[in-house]
C-alpha positions as a LaTeX table, in Angstrom:
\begin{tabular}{lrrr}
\hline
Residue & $x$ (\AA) & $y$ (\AA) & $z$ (\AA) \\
\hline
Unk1 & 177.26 & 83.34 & 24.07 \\
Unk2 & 175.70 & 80.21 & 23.72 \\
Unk3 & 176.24 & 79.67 & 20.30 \\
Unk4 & 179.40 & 80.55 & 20.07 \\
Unk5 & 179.81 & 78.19 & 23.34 \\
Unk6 & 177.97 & 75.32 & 21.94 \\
Unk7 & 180.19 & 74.54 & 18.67 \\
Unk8 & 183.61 & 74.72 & 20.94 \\
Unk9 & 182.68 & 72.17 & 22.94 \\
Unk10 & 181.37 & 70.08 & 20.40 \\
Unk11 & 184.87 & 70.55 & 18.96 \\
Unk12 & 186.89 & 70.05 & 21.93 \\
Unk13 & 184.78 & 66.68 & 22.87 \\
Unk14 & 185.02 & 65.33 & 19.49 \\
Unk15 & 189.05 & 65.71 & 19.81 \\
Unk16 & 188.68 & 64.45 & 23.10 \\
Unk17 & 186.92 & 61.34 & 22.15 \\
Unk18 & 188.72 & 60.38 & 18.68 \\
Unk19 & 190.65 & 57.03 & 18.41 \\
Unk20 & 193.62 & 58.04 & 16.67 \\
Unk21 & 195.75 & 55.27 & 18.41 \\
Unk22 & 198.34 & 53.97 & 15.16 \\
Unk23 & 199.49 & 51.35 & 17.36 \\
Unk24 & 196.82 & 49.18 & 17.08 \\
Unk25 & 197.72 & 46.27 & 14.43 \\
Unk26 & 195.11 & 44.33 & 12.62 \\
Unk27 & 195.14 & 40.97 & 14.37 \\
Unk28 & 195.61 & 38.05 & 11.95 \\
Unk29 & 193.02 & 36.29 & 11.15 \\
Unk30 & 194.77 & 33.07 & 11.47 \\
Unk31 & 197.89 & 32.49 & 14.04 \\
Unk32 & 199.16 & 28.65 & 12.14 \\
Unk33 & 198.89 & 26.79 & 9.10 \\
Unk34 & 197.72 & 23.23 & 9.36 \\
Unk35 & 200.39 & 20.06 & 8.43 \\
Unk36 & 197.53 & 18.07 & 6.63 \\
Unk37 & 197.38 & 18.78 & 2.89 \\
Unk38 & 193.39 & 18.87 & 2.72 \\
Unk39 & 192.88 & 21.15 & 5.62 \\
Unk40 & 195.98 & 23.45 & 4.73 \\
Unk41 & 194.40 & 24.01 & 1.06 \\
Unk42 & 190.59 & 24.80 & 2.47 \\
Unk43 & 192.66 & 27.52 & 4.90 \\
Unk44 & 195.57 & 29.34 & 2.83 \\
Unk45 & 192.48 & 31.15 & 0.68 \\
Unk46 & 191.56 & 33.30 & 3.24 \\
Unk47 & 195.42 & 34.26 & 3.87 \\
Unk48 & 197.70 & 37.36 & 1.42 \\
Unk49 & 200.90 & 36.45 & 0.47 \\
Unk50 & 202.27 & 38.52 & 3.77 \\
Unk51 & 200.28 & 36.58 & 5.92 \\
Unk52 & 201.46 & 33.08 & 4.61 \\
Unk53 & 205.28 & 34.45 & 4.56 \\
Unk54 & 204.93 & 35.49 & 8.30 \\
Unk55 & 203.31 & 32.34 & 9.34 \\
Unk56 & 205.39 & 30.42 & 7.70 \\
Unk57 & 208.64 & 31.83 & 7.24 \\
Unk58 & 210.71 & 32.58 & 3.89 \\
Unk59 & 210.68 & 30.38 & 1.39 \\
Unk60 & 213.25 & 28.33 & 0.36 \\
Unk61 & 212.93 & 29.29 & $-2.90$ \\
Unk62 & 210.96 & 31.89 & $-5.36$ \\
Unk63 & 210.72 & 31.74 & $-8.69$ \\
Unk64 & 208.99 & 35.18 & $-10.28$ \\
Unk65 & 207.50 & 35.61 & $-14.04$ \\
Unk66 & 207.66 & 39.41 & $-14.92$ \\
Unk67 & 206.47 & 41.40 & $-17.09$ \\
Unk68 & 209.66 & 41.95 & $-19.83$ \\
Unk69 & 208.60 & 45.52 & $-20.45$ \\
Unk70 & 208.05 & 46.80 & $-16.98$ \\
Unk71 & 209.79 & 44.04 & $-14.89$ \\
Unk72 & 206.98 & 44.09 & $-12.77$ \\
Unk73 & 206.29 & 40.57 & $-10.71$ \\
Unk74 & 202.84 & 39.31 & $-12.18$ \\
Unk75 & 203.43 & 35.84 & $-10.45$ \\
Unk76 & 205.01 & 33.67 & $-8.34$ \\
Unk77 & 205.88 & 30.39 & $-7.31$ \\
Unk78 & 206.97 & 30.25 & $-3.76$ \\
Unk79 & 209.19 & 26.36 & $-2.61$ \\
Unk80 & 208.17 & 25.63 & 1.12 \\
Unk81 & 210.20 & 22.12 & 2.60 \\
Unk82 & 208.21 & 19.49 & 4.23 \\
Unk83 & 205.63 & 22.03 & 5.87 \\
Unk84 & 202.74 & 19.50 & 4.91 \\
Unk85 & 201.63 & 15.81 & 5.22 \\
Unk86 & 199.49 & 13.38 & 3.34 \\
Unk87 & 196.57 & 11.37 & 4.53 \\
Unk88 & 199.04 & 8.86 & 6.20 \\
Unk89 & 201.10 & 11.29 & 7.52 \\
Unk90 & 203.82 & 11.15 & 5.22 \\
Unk91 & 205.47 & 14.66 & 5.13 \\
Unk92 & 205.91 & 15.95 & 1.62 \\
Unk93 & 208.94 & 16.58 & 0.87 \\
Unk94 & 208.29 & 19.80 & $-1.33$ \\
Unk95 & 204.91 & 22.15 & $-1.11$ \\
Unk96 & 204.67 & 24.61 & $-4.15$ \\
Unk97 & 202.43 & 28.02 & $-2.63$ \\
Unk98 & 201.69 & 29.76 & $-6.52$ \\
Unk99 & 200.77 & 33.76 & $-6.58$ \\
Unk100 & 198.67 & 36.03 & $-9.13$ \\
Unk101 & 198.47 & 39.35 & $-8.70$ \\
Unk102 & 198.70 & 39.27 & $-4.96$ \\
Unk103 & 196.17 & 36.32 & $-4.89$ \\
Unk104 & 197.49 & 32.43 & $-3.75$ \\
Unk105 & 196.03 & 30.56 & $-6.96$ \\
Unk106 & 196.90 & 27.59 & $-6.38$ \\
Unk107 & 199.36 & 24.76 & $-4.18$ \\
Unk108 & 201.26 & 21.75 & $-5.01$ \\
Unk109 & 202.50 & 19.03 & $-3.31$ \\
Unk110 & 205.49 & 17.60 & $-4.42$ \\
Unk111 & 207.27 & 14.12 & $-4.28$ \\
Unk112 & 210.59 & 15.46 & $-5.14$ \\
Unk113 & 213.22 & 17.30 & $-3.54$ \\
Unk114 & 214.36 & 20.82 & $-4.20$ \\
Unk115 & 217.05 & 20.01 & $-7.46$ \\
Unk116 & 214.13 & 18.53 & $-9.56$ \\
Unk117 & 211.21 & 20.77 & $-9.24$ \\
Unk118 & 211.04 & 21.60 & $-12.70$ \\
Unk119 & 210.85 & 17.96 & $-14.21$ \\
Unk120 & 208.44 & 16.74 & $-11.78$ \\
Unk121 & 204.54 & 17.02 & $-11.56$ \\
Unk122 & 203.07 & 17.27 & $-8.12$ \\
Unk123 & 199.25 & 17.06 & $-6.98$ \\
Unk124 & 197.85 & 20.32 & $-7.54$ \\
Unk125 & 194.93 & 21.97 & $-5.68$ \\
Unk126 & 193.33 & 25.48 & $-6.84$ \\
Unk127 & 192.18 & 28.03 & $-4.59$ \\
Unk128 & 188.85 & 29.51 & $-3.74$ \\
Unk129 & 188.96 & 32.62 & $-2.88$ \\
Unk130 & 186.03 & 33.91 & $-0.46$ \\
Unk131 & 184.20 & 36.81 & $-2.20$ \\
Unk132 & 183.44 & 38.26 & 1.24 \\
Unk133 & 184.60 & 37.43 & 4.89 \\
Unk134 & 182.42 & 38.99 & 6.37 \\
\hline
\end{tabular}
């Protein structure tokens, strides 16, 4: 009797135990984006694409290179308006957020407004990526 008692309530406990709660969201691991250029490029590396859209809001504007044969998104530039500022303070008046494959590669901070985006170069900052968080 034992035995056969034994493995049931090993079973019923381990039901009775087990976290299966769905509900439970991942919290994010940052709540805000910083205003200063500097300290918003050291942060938006450790952020996905989703994280930076729900933080920030929609863009104003996307552009997307696919792939012709598949039409699959490989990258994108995403158009934020005066989200970040320059050593002075200055807001600029454009911020360029770029995407590859899921990753942001790299920002831009633009001196132009929305109309002349592609004639204009901007101060560009890459990315690093953290290998590991934690």
């Amino acid at each position: 009797m034992k035995k056969i008692l034994i493995p049931i309530l090993f079973f019923v406990s381990s039901l009775l135990f087990a976290n299966d709660d769905h509900s439970i969201s991942k919290a994010p691991i940052i709540e805000s984006l910083p205003a200063n250029e500097l300290e918003f490029v050291d942060i938006i590396g450790l952020l996905t694409p989703d994280e930076v859209e729900k933080i920030l809001g929609e863009p104003k504007k996307i552009v997307n290179i696919t792939l012709e044969s598949s039409k699959e998104v490989i990258a994108s530039s995403w158009y934020y308006e005066n989200i970040n500022t320059d050593y002075n303070g200055k807001y600029y008046p454009i911020t360029e957020i770029d995407i590859v494959d899921g990753y942001i590669e790299s920002v831009v901070f633009l001196n132009s407004s929305m109309e002349d985006i592609d004639r204009v170069e901007g101060q560009k900052f890459d990315i690093k990526r953290p290998e590991k968080i934690f």
